[in-house]
PyMOL Python script that loads the backbone (N, CA, C, O; Angstrom):
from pymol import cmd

cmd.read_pdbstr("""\
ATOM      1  N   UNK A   1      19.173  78.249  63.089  1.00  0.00           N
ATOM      2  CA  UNK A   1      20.063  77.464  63.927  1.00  0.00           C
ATOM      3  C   UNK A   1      19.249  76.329  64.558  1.00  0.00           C
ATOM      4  O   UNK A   1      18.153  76.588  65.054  1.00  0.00           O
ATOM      5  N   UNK A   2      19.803  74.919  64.561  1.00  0.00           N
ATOM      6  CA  UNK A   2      19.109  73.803  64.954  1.00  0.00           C
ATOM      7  C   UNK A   2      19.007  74.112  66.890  1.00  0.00           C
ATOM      8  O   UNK A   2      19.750  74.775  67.614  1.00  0.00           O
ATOM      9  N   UNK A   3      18.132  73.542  67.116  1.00  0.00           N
ATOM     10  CA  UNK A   3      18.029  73.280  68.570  1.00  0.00           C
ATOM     11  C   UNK A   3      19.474  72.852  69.507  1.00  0.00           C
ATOM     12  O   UNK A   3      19.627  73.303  70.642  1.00  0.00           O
ATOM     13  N   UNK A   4      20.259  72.134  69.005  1.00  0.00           N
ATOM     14  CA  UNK A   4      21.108  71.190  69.238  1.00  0.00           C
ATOM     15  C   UNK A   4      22.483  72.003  69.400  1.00  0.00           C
ATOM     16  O   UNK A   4      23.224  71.803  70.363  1.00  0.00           O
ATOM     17  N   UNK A   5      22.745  72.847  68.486  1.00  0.00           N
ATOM     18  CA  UNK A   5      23.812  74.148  68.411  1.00  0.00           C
ATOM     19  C   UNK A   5      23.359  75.161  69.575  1.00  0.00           C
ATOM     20  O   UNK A   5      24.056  75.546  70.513  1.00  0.00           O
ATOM     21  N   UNK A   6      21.748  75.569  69.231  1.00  0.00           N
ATOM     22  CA  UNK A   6      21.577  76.804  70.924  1.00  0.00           C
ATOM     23  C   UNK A   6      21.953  76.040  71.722  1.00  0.00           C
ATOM     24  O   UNK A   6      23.055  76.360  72.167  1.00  0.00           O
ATOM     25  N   UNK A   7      21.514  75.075  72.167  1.00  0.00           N
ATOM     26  CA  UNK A   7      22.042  74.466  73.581  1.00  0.00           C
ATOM     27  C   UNK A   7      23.051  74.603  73.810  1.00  0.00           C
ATOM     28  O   UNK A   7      23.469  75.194  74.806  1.00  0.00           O
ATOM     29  N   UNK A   8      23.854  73.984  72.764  1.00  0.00           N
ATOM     30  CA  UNK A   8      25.648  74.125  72.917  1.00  0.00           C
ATOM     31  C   UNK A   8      25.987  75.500  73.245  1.00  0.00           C
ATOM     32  O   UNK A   8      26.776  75.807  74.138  1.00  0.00           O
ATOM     33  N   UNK A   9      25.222  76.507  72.324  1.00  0.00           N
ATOM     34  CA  UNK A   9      25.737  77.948  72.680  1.00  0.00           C
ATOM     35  C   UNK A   9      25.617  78.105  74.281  1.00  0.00           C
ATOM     36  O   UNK A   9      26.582  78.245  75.033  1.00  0.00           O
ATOM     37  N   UNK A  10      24.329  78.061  74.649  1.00  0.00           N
ATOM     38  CA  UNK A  10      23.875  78.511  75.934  1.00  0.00           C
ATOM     39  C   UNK A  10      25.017  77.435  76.964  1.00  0.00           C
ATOM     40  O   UNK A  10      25.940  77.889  77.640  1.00  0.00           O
ATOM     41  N   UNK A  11      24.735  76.289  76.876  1.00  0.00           N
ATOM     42  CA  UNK A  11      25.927  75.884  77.903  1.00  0.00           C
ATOM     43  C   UNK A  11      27.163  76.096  77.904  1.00  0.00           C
ATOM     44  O   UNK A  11      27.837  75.624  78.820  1.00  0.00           O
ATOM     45  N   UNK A  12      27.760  76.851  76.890  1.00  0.00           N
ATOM     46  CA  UNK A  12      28.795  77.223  76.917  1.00  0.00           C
ATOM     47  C   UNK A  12      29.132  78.419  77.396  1.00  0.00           C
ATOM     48  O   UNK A  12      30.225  78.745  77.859  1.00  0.00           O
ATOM     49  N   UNK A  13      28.003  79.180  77.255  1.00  0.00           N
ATOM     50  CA  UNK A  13      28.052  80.379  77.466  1.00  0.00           C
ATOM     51  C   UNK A  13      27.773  80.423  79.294  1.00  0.00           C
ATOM     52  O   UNK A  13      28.450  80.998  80.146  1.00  0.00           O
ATOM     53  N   UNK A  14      26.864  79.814  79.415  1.00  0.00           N
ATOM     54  CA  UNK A  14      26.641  79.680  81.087  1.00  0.00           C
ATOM     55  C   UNK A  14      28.296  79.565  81.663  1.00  0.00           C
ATOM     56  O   UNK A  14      28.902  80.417  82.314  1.00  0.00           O
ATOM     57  N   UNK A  15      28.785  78.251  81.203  1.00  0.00           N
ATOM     58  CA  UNK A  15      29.750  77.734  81.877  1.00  0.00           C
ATOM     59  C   UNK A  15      30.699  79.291  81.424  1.00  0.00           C
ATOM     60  O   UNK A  15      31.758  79.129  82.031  1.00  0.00           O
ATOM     61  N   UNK A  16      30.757  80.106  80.974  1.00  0.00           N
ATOM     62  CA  UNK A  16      32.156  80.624  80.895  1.00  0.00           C
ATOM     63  C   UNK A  16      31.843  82.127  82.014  1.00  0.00           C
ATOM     64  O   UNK A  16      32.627  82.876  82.597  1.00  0.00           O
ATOM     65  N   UNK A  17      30.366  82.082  81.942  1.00  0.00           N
ATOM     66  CA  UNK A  17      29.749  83.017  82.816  1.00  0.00           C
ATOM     67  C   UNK A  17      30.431  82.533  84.431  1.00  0.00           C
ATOM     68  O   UNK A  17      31.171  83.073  85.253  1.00  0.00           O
ATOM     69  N   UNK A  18      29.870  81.505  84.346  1.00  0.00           N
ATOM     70  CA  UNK A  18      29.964  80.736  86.060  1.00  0.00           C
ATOM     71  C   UNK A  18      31.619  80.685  86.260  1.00  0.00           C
ATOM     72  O   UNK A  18      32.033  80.746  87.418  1.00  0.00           O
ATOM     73  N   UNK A  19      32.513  80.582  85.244  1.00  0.00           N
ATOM     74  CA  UNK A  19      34.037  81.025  85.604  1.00  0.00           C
ATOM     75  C   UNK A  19      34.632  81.679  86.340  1.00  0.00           C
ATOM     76  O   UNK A  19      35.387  81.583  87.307  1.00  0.00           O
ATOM     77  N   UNK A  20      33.793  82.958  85.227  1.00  0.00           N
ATOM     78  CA  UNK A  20      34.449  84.212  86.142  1.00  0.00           C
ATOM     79  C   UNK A  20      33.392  84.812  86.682  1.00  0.00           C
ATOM     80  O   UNK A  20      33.334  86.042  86.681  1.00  0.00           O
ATOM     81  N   UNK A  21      32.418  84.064  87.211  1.00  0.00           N
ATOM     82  CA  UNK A  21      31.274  84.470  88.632  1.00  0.00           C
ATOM     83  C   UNK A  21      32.105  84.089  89.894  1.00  0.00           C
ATOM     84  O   UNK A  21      32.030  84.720  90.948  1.00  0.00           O
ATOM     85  N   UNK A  22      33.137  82.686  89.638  1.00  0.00           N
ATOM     86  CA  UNK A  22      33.622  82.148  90.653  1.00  0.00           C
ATOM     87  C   UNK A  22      35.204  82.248  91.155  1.00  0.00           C
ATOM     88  O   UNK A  22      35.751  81.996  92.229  1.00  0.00           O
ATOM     89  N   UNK A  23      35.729  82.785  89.741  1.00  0.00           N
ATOM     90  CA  UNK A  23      36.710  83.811  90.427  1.00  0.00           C
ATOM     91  C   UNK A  23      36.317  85.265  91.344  1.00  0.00           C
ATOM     92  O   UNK A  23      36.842  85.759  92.341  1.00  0.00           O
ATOM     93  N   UNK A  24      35.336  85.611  90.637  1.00  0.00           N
ATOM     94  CA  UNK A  24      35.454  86.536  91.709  1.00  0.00           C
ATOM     95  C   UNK A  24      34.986  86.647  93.269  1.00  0.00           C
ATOM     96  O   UNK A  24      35.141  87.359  94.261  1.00  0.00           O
ATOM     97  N   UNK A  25      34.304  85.457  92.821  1.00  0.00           N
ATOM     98  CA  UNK A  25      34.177  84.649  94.706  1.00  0.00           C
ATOM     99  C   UNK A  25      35.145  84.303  95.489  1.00  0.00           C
ATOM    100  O   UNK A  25      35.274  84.493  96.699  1.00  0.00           O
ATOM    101  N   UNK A  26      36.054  83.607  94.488  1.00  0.00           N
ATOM    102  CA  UNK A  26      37.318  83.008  95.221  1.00  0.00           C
ATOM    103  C   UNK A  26      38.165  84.174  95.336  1.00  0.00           C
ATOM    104  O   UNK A  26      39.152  83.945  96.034  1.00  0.00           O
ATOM    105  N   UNK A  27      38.098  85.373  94.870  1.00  0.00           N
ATOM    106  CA  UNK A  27      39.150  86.253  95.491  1.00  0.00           C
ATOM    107  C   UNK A  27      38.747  87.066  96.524  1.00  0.00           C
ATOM    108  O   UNK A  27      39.484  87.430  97.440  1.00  0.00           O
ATOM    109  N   UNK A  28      37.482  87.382  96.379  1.00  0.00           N
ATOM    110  CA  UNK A  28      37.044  87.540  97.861  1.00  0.00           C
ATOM    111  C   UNK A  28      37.176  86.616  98.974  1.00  0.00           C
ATOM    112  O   UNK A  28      37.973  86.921  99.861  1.00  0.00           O
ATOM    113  N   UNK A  29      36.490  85.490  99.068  1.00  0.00           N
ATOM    114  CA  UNK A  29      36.795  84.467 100.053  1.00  0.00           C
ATOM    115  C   UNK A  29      38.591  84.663 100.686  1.00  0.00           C
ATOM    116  O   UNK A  29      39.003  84.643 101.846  1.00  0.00           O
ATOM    117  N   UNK A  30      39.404  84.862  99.273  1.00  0.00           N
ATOM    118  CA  UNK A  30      40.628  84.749  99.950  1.00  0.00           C
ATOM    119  C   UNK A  30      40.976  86.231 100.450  1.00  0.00           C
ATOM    120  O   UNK A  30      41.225  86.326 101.651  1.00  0.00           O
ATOM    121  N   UNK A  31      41.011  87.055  99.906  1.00  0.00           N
ATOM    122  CA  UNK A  31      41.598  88.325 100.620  1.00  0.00           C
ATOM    123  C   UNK A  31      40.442  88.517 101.665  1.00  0.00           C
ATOM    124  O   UNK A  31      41.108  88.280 102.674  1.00  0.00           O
ATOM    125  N   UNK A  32      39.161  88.783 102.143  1.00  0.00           N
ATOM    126  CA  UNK A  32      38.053  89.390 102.955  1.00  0.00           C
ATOM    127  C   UNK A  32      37.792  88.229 104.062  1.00  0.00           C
ATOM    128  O   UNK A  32      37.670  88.603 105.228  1.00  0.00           O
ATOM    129  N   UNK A  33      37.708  86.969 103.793  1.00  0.00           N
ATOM    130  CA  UNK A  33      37.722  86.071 104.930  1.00  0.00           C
ATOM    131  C   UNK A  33      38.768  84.988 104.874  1.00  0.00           C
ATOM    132  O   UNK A  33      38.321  83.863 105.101  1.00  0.00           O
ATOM    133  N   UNK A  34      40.419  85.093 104.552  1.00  0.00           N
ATOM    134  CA  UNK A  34      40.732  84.493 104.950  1.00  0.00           C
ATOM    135  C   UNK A  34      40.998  82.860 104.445  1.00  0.00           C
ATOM    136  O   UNK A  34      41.919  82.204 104.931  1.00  0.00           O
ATOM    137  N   UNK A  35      40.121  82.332 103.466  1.00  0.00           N
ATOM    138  CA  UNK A  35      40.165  81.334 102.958  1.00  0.00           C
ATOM    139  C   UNK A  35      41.209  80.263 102.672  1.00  0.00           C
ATOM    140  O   UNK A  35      42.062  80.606 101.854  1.00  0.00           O
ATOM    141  N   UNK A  36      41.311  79.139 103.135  1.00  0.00           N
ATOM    142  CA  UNK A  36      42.744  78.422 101.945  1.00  0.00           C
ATOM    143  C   UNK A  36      41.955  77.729 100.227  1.00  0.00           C
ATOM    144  O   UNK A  36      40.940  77.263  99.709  1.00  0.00           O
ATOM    145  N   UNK A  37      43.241  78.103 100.021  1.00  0.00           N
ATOM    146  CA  UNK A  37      42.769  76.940  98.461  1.00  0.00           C
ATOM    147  C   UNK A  37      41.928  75.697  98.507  1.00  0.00           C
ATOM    148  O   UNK A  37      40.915  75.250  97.971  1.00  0.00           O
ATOM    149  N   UNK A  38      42.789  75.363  99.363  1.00  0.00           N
ATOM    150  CA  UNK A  38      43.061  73.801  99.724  1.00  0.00           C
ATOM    151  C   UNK A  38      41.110  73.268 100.468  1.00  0.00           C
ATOM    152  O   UNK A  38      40.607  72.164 100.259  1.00  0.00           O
ATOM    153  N   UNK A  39      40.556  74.188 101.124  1.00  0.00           N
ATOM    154  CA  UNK A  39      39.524  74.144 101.554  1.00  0.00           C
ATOM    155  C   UNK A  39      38.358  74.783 100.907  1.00  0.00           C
ATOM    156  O   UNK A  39      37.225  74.713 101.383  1.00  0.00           O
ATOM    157  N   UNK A  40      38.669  75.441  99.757  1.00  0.00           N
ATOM    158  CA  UNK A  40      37.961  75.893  98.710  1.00  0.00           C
ATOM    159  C   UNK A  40      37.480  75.035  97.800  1.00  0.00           C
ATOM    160  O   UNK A  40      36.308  74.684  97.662  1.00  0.00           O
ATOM    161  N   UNK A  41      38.994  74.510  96.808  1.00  0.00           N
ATOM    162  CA  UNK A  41      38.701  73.024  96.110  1.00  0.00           C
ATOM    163  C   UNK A  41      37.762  72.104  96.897  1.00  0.00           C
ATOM    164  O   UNK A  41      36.663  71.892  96.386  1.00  0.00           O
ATOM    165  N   UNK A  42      38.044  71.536  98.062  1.00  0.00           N
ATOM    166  CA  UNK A  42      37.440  70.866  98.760  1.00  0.00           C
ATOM    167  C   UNK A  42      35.787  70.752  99.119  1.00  0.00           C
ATOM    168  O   UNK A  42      34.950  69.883  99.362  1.00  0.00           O
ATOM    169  N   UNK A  43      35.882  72.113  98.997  1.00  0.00           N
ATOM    170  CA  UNK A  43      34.041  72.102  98.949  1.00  0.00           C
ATOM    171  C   UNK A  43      33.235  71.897  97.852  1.00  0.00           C
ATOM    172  O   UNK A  43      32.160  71.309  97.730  1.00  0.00           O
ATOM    173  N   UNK A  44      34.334  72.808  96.648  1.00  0.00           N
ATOM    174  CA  UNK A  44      33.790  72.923  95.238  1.00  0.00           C
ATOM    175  C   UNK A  44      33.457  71.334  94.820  1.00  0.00           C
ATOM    176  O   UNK A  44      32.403  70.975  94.296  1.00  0.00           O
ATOM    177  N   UNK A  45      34.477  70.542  95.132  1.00  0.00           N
ATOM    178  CA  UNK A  45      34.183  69.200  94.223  1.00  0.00           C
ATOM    179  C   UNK A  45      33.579  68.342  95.476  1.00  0.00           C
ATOM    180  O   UNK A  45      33.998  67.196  95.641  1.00  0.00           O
ATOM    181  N   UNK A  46      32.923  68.706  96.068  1.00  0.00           N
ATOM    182  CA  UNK A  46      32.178  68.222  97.359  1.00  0.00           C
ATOM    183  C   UNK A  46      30.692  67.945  96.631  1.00  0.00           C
ATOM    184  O   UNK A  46      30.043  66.926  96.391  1.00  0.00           O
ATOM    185  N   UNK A  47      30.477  69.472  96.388  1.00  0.00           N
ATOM    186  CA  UNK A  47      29.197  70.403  95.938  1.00  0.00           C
ATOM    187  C   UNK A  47      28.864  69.525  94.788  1.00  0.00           C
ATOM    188  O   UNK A  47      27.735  69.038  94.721  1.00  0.00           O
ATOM    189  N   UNK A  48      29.991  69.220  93.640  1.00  0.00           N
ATOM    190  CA  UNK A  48      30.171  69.396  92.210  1.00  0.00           C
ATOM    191  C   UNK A  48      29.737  67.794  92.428  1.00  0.00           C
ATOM    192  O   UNK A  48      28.840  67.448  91.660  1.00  0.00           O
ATOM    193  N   UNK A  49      30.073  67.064  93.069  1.00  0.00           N
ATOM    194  CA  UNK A  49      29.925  65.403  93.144  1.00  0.00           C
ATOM    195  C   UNK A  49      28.413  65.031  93.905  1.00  0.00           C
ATOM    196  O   UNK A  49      28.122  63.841  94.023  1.00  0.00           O
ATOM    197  N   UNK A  50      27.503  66.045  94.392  1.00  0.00           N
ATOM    198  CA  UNK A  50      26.683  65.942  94.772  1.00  0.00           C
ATOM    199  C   UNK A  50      25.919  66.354  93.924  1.00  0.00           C
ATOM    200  O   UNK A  50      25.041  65.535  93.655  1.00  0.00           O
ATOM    201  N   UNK A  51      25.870  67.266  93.387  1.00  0.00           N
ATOM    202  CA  UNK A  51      25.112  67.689  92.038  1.00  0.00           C
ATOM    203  C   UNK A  51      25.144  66.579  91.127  1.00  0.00           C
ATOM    204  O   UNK A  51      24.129  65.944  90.839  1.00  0.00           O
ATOM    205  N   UNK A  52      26.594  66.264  90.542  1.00  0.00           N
ATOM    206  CA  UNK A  52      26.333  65.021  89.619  1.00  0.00           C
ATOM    207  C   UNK A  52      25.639  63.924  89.814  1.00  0.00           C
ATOM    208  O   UNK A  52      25.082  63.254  88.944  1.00  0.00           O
ATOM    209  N   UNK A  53      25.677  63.643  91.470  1.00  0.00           N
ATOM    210  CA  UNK A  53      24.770  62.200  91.657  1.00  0.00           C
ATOM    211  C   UNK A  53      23.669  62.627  91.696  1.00  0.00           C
ATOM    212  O   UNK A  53      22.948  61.736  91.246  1.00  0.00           O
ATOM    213  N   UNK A  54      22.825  63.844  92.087  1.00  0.00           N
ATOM    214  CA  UNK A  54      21.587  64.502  91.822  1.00  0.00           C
ATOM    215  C   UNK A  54      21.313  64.178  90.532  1.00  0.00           C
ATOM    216  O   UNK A  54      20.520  63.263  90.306  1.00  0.00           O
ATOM    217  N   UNK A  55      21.899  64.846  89.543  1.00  0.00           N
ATOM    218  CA  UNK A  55      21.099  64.872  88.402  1.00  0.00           C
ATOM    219  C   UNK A  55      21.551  63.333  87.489  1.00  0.00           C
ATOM    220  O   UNK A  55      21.017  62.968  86.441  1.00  0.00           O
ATOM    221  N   UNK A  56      22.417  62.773  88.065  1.00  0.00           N
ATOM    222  CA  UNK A  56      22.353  60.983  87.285  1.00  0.00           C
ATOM    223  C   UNK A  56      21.042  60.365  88.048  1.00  0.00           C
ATOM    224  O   UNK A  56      20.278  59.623  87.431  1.00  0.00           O
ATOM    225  N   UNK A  57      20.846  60.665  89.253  1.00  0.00           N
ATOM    226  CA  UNK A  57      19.053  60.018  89.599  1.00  0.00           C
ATOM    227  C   UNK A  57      18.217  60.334  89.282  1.00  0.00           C
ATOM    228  O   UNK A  57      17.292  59.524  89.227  1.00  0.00           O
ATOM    229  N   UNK A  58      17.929  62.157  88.738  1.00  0.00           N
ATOM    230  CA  UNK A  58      16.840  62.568  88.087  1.00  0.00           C
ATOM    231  C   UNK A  58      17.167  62.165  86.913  1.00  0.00           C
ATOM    232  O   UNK A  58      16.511  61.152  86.670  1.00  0.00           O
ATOM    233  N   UNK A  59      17.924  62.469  85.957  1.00  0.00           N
ATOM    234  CA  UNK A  59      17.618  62.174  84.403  1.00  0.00           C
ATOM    235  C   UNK A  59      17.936  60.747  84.530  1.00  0.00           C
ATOM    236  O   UNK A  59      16.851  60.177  84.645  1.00  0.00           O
ATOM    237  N   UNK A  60      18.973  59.813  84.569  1.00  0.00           N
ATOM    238  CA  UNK A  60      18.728  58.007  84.344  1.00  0.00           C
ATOM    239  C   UNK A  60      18.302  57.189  85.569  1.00  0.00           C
ATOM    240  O   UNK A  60      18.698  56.040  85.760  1.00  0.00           O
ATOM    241  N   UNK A  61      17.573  57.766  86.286  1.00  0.00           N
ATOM    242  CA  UNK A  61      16.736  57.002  87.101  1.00  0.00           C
ATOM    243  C   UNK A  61      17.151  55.975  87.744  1.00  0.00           C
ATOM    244  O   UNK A  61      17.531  56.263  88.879  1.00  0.00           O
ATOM    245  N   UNK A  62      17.264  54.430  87.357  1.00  0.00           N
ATOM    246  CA  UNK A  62      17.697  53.221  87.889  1.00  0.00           C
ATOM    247  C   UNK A  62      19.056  52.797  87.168  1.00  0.00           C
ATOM    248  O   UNK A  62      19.807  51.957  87.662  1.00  0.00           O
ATOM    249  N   UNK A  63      19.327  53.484  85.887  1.00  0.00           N
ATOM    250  CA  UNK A  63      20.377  53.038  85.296  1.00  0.00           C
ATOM    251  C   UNK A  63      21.814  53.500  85.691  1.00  0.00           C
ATOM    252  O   UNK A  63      22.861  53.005  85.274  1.00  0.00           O
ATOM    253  N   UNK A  64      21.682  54.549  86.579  1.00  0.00           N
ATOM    254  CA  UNK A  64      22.799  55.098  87.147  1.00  0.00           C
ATOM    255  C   UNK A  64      23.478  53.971  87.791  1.00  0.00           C
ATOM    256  O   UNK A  64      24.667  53.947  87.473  1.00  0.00           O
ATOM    257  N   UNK A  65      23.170  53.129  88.504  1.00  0.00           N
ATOM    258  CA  UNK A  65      23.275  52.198  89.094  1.00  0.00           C
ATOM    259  C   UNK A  65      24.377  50.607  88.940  1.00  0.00           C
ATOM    260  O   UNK A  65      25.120  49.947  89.667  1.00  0.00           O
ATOM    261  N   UNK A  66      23.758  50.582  87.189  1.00  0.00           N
ATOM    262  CA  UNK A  66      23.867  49.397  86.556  1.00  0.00           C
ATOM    263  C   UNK A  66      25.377  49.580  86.428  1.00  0.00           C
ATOM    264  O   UNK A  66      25.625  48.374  86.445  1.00  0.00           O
ATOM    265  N   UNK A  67      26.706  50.207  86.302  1.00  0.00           N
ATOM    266  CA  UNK A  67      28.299  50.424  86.770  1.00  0.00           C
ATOM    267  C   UNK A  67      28.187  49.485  87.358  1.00  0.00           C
ATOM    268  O   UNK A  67      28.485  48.369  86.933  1.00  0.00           O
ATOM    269  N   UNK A  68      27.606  49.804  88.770  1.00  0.00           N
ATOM    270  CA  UNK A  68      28.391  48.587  90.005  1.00  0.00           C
ATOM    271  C   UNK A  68      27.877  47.219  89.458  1.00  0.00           C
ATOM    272  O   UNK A  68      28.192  46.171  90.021  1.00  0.00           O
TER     273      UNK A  68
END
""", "prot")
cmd.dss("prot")
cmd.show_as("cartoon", "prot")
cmd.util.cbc("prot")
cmd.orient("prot")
């Protein structure tokens, strides 16, 4: 198997891991403390948009930029 296919495996496989790692967060959060949706989403793509601008400055450096 080429290099190029494991990767694909493994990130796919992560991501389907981290799914249902995070359902079962979110059903705790909601039945044990109470949680709304609405403030759940809210953090997730908080988190998720901070990560992405993290890793567009580590891997393209100055080119992240060049959009604006």
């Amino acid at each position: 198997m080429e290099g190029k296919k494991k990767a694909g495996i493994l990130i796919t496989l992560s991501g389907a891991i981290c799914w249902g790692i995070s359902g079962c967060f979110g059903q705790f959060l909601f039945v044990e403390k109470n949680i709304t949706a609405e403030w759940l989403v809210a953090i997730r793509l908080i988190f998720a948009g901070i990560l992405l601008i993290g890793l567009g400055l580590i891997l393209q450096k100055g080119k992240m930029w060049e959009i604006f």
